[in-house]
OpenMM code with the backbone's topology and positions (N, CA, C; nanometers):
from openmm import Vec3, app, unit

residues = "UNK UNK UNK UNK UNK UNK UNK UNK UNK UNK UNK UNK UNK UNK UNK UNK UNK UNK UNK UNK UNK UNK UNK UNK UNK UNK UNK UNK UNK UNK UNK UNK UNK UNK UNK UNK UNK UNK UNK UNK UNK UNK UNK UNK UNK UNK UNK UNK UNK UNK UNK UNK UNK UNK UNK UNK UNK UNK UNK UNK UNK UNK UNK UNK UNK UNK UNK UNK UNK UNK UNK UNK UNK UNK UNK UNK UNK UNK UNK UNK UNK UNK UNK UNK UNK UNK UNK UNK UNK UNK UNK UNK UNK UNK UNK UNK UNK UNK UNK UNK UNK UNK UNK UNK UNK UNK UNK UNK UNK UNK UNK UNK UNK UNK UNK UNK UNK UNK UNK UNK UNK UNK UNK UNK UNK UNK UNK UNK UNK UNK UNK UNK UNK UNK UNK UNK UNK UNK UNK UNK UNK UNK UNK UNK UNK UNK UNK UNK UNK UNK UNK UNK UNK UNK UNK UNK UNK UNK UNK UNK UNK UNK UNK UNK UNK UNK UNK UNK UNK UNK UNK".split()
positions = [
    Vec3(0.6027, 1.9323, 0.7974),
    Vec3(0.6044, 1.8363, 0.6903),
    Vec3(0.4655, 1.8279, 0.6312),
    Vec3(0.4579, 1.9061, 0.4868),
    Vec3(0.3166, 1.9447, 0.4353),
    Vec3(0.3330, 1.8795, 0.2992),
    Vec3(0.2521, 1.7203, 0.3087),
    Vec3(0.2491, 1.6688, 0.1558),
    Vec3(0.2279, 1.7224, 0.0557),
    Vec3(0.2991, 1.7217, -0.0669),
    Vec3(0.2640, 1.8037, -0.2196),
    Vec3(0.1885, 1.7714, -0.3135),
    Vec3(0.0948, 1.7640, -0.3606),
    Vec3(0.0593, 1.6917, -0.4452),
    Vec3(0.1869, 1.7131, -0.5922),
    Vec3(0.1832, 1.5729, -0.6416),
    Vec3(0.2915, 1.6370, -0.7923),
    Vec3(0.2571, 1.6025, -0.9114),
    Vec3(0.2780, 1.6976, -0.9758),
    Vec3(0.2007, 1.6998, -1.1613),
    Vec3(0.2933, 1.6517, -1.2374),
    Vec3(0.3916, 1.6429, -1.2353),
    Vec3(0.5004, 1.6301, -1.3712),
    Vec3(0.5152, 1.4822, -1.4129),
    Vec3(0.4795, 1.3782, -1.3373),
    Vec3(0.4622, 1.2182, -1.3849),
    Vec3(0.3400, 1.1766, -1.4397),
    Vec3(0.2385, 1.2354, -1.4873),
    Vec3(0.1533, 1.1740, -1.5654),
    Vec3(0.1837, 1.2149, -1.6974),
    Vec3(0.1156, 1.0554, -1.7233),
    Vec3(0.1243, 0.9626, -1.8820),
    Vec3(0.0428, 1.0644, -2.0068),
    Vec3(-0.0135, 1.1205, -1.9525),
    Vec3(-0.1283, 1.1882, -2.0519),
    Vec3(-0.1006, 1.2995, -1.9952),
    Vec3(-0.0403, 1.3945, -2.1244),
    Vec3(-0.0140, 1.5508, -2.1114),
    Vec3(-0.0985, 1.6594, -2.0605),
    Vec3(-0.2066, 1.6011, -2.0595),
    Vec3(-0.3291, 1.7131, -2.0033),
    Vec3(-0.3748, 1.6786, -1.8490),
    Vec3(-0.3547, 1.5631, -1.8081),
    Vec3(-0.4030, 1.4983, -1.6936),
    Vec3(-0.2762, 1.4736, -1.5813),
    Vec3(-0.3577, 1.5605, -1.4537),
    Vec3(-0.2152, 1.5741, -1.3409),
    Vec3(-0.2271, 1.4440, -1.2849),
    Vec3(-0.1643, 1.4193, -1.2654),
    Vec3(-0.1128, 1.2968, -1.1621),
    Vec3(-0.1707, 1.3287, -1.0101),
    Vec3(-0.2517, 1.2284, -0.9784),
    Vec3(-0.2814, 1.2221, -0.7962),
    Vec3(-0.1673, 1.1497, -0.7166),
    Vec3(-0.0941, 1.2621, -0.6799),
    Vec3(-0.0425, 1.1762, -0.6264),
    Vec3(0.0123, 1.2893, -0.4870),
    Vec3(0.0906, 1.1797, -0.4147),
    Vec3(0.1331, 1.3140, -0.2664),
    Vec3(0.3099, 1.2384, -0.2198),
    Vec3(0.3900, 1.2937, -0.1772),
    Vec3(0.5347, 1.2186, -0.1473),
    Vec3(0.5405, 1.2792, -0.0438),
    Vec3(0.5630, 1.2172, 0.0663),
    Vec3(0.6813, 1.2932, 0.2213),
    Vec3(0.7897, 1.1892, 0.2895),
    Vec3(0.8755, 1.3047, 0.3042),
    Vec3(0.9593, 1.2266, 0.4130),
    Vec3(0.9491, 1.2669, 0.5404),
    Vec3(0.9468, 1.1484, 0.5879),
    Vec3(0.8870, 1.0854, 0.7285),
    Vec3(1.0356, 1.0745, 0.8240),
    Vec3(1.0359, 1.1793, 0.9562),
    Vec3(1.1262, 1.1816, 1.0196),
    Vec3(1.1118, 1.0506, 1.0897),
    Vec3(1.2350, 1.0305, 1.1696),
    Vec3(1.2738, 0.8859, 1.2366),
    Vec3(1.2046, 0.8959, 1.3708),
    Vec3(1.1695, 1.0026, 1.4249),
    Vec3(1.1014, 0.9881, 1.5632),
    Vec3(0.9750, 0.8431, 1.5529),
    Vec3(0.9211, 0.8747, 1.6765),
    Vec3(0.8603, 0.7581, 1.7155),
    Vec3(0.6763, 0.8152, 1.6638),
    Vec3(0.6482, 0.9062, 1.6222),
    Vec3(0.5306, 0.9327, 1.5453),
    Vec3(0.5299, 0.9248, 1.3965),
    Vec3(0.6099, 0.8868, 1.3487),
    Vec3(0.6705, 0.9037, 1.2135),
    Vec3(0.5337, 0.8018, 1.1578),
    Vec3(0.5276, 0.7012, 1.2165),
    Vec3(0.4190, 0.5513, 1.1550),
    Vec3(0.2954, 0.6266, 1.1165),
    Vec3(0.2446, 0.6341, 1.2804),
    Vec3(0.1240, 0.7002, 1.3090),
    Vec3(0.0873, 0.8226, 1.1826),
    Vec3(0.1865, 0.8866, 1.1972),
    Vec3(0.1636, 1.0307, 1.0936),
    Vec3(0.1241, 0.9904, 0.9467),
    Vec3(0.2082, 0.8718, 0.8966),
    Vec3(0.2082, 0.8075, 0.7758),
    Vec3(0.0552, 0.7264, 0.7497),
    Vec3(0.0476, 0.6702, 0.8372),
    Vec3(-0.1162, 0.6379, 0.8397),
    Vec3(-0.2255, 0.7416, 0.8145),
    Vec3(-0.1982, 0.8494, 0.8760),
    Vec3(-0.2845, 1.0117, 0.9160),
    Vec3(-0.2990, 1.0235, 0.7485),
    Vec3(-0.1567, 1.0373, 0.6990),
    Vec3(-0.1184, 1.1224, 0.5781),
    Vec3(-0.1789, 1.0194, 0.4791),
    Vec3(-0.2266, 0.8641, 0.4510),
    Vec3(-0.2627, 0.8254, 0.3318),
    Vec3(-0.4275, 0.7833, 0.4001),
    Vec3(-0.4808, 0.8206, 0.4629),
    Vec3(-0.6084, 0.7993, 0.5077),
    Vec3(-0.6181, 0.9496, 0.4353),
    Vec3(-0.5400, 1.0573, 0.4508),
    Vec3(-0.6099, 1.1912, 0.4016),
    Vec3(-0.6258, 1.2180, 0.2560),
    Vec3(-0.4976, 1.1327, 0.2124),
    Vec3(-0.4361, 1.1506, 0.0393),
    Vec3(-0.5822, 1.0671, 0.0230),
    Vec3(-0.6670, 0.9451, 0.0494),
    Vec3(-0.7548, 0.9068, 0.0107),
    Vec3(-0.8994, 0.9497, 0.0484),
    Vec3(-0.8990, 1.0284, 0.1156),
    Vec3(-1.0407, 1.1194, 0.1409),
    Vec3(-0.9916, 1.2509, 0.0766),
    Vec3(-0.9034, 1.2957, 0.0169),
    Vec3(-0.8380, 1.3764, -0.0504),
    Vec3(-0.8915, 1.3490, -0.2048),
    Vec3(-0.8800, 1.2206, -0.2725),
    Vec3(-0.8899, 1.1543, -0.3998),
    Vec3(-1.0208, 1.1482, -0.3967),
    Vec3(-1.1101, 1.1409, -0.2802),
    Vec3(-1.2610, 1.1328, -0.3000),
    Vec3(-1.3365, 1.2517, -0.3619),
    Vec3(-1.2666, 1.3246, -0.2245),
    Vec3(-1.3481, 1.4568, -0.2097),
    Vec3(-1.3118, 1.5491, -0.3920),
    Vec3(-1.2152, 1.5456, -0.3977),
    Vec3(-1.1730, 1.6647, -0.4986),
    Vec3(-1.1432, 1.6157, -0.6357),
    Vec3(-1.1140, 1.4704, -0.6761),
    Vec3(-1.1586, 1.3887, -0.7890),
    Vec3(-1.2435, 1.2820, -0.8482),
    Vec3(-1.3403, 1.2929, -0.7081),
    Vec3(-1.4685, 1.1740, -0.7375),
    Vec3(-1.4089, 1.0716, -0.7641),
    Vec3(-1.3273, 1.0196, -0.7272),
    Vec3(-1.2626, 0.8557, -0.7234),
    Vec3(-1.3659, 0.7872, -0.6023),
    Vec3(-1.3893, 0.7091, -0.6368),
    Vec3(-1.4580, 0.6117, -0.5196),
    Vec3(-1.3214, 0.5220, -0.4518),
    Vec3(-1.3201, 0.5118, -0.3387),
    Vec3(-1.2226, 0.4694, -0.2573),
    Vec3(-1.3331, 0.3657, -0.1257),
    Vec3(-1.3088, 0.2588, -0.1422),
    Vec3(-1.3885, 0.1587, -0.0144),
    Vec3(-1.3834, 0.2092, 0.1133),
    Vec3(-1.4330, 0.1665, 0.1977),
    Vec3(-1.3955, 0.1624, 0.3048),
    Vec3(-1.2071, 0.0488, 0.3316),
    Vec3(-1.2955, -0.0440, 0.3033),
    Vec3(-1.1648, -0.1595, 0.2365),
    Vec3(-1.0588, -0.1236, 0.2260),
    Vec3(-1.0397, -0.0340, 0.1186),
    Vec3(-0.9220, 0.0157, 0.0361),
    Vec3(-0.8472, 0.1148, 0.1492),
    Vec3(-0.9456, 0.1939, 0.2005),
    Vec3(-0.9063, 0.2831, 0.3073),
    Vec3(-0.8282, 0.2209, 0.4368),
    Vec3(-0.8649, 0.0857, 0.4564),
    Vec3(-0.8297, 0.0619, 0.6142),
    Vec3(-0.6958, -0.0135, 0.5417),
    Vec3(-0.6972, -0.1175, 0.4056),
    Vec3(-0.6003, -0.1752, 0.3811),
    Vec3(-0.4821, -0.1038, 0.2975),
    Vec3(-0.4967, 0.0267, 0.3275),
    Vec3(-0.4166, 0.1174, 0.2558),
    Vec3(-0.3312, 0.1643, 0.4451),
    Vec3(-0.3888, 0.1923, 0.5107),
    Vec3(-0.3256, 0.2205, 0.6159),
    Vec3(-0.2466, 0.1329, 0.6969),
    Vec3(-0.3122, 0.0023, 0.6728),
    Vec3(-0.2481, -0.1433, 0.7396),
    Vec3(-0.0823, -0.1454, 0.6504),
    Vec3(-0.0936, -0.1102, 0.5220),
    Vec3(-0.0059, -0.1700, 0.4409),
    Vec3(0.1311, -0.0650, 0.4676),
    Vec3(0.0540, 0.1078, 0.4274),
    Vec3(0.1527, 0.2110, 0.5213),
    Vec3(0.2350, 0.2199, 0.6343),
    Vec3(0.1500, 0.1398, 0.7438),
    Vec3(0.1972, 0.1146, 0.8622),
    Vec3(0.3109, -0.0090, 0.8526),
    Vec3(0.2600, -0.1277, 0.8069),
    Vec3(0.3459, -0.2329, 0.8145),
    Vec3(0.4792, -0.1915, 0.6838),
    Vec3(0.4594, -0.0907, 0.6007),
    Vec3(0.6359, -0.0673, 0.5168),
    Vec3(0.7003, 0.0473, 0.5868),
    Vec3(0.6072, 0.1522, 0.7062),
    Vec3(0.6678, 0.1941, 0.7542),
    Vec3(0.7419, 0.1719, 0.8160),
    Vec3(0.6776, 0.1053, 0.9424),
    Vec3(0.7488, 0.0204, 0.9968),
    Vec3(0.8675, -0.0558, 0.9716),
    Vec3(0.8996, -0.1577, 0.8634),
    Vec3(1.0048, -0.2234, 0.8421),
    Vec3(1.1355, -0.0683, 0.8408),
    Vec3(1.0653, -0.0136, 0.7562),
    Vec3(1.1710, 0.0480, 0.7190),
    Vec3(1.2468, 0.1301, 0.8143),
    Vec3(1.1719, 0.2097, 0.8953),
    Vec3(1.2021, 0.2277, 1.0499),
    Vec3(1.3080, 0.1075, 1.1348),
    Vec3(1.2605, -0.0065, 1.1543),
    Vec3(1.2961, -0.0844, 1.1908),
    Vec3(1.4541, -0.1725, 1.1464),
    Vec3(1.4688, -0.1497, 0.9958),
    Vec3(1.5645, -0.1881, 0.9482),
    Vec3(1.6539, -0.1096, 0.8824),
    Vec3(1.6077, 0.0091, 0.8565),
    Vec3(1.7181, 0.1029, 0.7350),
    Vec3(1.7512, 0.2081, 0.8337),
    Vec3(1.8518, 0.2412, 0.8802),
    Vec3(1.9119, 0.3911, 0.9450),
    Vec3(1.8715, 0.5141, 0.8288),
    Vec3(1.8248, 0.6023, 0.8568),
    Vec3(1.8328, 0.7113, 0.7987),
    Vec3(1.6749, 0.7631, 0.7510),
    Vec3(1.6674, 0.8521, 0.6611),
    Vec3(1.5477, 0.8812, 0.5997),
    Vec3(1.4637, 0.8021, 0.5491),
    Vec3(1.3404, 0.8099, 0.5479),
    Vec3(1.2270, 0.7242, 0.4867),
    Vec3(1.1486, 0.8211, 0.4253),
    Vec3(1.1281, 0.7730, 0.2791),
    Vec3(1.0554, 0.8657, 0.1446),
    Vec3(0.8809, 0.8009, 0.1521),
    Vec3(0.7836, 0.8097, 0.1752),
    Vec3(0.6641, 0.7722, 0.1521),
    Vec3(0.5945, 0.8313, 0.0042),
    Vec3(0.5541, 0.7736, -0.1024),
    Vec3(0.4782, 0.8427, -0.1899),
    Vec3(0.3496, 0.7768, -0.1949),
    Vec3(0.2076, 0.8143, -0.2475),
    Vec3(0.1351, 0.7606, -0.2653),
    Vec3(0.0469, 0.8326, -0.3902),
    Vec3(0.0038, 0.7265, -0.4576),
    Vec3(-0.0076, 0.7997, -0.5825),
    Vec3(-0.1653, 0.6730, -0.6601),
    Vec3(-0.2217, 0.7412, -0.7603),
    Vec3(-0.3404, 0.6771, -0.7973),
    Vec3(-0.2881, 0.6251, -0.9197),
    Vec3(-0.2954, 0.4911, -0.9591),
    Vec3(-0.2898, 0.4764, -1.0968),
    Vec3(-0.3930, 0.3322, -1.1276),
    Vec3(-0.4840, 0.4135, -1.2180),
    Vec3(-0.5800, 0.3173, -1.2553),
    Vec3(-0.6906, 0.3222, -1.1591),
    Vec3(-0.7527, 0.2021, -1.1444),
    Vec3(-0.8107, 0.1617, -1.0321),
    Vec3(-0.7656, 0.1450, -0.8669),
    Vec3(-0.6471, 0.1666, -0.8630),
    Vec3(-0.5561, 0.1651, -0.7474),
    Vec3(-0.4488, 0.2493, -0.6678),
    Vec3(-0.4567, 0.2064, -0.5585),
    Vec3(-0.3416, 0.2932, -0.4951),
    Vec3(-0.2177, 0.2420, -0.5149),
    Vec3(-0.1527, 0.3299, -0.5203),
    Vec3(0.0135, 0.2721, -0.4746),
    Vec3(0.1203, 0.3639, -0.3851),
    Vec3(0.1181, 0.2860, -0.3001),
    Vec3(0.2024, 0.2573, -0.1672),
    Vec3(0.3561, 0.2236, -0.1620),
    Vec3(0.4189, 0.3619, -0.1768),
    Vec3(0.5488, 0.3262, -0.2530),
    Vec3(0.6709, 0.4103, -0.1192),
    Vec3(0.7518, 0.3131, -0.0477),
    Vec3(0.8193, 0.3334, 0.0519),
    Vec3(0.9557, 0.2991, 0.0088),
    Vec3(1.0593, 0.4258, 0.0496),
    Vec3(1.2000, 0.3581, 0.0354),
    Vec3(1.2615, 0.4383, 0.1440),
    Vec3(1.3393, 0.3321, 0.1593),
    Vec3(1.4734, 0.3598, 0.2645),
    Vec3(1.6661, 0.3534, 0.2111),
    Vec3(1.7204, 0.3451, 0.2359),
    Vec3(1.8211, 0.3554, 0.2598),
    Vec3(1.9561, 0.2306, 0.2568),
    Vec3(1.8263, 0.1474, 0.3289),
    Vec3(1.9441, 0.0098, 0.3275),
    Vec3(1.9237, -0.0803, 0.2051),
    Vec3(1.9754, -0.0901, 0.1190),
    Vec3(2.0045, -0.1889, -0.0129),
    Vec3(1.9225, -0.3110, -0.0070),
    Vec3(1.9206, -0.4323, 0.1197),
    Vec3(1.8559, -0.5294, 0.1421),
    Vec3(1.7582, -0.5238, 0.1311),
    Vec3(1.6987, -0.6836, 0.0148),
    Vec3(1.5640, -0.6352, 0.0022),
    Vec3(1.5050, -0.7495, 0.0964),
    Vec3(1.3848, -0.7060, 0.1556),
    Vec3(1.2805, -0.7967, 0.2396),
    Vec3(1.2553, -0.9116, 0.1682),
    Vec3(1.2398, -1.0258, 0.2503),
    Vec3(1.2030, -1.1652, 0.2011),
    Vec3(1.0969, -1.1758, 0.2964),
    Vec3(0.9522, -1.2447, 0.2347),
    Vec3(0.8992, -1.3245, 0.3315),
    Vec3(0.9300, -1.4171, 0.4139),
    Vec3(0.9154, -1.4344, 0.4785),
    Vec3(0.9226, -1.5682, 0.5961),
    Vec3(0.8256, -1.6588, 0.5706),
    Vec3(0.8357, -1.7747, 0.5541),
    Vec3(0.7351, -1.8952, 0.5688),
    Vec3(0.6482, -1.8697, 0.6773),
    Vec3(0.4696, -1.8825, 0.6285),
    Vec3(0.4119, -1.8504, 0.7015),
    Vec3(0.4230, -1.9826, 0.8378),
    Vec3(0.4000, -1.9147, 0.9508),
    Vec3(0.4206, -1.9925, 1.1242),
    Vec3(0.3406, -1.9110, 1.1844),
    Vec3(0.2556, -2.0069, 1.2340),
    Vec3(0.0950, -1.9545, 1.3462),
    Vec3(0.1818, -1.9197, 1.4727),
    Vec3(0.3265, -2.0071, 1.4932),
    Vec3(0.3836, -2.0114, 1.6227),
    Vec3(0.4407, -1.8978, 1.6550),
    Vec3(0.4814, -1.8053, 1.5067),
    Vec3(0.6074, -1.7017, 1.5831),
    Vec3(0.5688, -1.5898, 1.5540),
    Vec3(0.6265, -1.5445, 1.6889),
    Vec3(0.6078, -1.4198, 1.7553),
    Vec3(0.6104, -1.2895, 1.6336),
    Vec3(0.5348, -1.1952, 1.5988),
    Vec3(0.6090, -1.0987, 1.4690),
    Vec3(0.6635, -1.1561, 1.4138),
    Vec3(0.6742, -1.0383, 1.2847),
    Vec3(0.7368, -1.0297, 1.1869),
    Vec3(0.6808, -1.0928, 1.0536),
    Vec3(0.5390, -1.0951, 1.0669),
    Vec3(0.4539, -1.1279, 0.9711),
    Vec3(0.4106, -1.0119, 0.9024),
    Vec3(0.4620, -0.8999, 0.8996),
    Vec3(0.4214, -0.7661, 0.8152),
    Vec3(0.4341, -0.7992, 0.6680),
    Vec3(0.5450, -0.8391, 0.5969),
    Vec3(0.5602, -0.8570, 0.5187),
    Vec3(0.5000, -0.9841, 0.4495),
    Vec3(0.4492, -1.0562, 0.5223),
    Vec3(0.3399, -1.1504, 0.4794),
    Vec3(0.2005, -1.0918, 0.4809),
    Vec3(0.1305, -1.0055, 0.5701),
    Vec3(0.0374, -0.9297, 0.5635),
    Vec3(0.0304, -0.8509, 0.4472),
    Vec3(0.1595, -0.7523, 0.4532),
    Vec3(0.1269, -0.6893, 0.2613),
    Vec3(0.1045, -0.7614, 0.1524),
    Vec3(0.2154, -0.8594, 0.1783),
    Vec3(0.1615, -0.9299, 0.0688),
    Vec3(-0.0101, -1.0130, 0.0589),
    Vec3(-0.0267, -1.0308, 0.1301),
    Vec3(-0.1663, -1.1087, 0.1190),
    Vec3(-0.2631, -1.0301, 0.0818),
    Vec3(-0.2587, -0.8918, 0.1088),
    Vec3(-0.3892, -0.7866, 0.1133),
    Vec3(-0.3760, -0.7144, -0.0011),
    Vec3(-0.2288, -0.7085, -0.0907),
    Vec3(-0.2037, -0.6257, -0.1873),
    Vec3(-0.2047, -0.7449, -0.3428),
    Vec3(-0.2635, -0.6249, -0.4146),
    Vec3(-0.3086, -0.6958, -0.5567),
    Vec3(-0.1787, -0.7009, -0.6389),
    Vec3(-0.0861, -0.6116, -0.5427),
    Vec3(0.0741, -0.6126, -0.5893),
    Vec3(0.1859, -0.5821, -0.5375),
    Vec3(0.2908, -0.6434, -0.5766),
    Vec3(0.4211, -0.5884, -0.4674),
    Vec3(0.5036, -0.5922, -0.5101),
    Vec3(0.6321, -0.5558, -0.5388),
    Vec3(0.7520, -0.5268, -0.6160),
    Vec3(0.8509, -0.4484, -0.4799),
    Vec3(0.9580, -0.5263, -0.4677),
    Vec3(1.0949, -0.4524, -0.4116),
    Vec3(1.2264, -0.4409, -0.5511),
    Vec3(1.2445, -0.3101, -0.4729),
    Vec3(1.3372, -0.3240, -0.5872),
    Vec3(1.4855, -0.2166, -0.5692),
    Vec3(1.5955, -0.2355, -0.5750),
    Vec3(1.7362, -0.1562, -0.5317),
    Vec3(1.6878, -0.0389, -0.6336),
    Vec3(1.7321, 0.0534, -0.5366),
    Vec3(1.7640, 0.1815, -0.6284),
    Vec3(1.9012, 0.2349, -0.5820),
    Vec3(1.9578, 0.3233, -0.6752),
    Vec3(2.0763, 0.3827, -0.6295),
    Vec3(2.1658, 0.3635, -0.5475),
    Vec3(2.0481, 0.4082, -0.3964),
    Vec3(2.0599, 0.4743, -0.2569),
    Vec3(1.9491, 0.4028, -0.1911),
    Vec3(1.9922, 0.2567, -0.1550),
    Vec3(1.8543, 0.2015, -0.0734),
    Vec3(1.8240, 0.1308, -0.1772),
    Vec3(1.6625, 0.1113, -0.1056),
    Vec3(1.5096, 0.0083, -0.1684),
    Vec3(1.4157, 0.0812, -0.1960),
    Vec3(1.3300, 0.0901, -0.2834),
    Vec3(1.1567, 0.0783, -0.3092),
    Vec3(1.0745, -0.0099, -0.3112),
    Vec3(1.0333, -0.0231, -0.1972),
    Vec3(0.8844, -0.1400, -0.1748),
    Vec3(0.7577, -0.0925, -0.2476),
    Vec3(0.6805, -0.1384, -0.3455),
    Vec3(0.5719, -0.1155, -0.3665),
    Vec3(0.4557, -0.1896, -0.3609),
    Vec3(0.3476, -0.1630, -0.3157),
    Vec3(0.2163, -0.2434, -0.2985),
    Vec3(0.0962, -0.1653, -0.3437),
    Vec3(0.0410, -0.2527, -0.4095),
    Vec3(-0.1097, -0.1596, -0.4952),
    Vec3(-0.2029, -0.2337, -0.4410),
    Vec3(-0.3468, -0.1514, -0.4397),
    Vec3(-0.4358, -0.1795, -0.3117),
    Vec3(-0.5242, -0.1331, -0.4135),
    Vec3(-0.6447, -0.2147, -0.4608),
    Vec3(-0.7569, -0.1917, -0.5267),
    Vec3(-0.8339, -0.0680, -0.4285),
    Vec3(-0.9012, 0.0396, -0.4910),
    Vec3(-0.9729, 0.0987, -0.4370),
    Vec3(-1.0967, 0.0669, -0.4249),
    Vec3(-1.1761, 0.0222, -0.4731),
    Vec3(-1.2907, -0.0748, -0.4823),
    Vec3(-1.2726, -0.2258, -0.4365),
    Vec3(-1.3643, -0.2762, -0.3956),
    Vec3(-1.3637, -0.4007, -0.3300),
    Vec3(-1.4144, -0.4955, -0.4499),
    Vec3(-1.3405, -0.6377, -0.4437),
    Vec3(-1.3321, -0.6989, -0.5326),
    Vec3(-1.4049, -0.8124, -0.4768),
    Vec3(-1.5520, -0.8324, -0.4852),
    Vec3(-1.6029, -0.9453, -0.4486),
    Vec3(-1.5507, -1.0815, -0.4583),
    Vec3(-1.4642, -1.1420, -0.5641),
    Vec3(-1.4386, -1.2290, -0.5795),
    Vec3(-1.2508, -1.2472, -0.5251),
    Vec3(-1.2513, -1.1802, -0.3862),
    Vec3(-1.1442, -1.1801, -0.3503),
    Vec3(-1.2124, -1.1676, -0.2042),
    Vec3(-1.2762, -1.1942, -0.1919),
    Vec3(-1.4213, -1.1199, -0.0560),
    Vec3(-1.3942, -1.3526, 0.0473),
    Vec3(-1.3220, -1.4539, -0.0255),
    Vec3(-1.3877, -1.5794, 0.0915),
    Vec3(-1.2101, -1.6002, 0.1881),
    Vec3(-1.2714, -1.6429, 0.2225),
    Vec3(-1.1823, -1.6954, 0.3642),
    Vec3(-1.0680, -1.8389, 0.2102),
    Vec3(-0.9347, -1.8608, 0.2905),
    Vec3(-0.8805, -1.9474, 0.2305),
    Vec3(-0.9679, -2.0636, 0.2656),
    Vec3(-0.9944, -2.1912, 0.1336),
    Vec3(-1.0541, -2.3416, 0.1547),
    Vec3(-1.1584, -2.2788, 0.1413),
    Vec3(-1.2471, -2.1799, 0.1571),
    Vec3(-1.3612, -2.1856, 0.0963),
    Vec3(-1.4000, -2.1545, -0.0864),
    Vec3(-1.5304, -2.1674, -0.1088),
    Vec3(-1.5573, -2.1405, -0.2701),
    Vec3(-1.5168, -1.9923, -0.2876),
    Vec3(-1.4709, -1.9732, -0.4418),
    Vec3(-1.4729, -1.8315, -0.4717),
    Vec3(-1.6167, -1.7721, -0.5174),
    Vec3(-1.5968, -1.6392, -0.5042),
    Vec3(-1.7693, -1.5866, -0.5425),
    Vec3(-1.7566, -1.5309, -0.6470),
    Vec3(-1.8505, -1.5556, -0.7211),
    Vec3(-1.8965, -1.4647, -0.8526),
    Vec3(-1.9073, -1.3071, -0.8406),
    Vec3(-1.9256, -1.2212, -0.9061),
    Vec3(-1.9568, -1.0954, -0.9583),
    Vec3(-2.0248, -1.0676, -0.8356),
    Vec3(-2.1534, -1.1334, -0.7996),
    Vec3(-2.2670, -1.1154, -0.7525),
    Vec3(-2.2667, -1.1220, -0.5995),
    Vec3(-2.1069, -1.1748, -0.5470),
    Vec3(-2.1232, -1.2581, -0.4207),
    Vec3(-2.1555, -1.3804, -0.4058),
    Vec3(-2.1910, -1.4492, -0.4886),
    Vec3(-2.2547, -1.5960, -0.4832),
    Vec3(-2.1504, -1.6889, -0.5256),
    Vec3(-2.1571, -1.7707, -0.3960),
    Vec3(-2.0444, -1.8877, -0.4337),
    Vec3(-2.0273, -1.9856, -0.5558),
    Vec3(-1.9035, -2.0042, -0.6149),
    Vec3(-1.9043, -2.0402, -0.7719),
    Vec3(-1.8530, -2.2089, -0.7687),
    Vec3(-1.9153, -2.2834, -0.8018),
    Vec3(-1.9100, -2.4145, -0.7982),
    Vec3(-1.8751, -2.4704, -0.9108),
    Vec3(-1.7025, -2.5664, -0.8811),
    Vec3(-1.6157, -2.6185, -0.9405),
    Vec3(-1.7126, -2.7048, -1.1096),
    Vec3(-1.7811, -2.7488, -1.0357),
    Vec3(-1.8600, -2.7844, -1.2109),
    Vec3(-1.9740, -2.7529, -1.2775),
    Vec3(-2.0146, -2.7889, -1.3682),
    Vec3(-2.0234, -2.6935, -1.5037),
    Vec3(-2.1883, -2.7367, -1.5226),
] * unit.nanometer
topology = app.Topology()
chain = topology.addChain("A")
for resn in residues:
    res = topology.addResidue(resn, chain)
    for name in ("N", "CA", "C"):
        topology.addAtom(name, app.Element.getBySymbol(name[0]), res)
């Protein structure tokens, strides 16, 4: 299973599309591999199109892989499609399976055990969209490749400016 890169979806006739798709067998390395495979697609985007990619972007690109792999493993019988692809400033992290049902968050609870994945993507991703297709679901989540200082404080604290410097409610 040797990712492709594919040309035929970009917007601008002269410009290929970064992007890579695999399907991910059901064994029990399937996650792991999927992690392997978008840690590479993004030292891949560095090395050979000078995209700057964070460290950030890198670890929360694998967290996010892992946790839609996972579900989908976990909940859909059958094949799982992984694509990952550059558009804009961002990645996108685009997983489908098989089973029609789309994921709901759960109200966040400090008390219970798992099943906070889908609260994790969502929190770390600048975007997310489920959506029925055909045959199954497509989960998508976009992951700034650059780090966004003013997305950089803890919840209840101030937000930061441009600069890092905390931005105070008056004027």
């Amino acid at each position: 299973m040797e990712p492709a890169p594919v040309g035929e979806d970009s917007a601008v006739p002269d410009e290929q599309a970064i992007q890579t798709t695999v399907a991910l067998e059901g064994d029990g390395t399937c996650i792991a591999r999927a992690r392997h495979l978008a840690a590479g697609f993004l030292t891949r985007v560095q090395a050979e199109y000078g995209l700057p990619v964070s460290q950030c972007a890198m670890d929360l690109t694998r967290l996010v892989v892992s946790e839609l792999v996972t579900n989908a493993r976990k909940y859909a019988p059958g094949p799982v499609l992984m694509d990952l692809r550059i558009v804009g400033d961002a990645v996108e992290v685009v997983v489908w399976d098989c089973d029609p049902v789309l994921p709901v968050a759960r109200a966040a609870d400090a008390g219970r055990v798992g099943q906070h994945g889908l609260e994790s993507v969502m929190a770390v991703a600048q975007g997310f969209e489920a959506q029925r297709e055909p045959v199954g679901k497509g989960i998508t989540a976009r992951i700034a490749l650059l780090d966004d200082p003013r997305r950089r404080h803890r919840r209840g604290s101030a937000p930061v400016d441009d600069a890092g410097r905390p931005q105070s409610d008056r004027a």
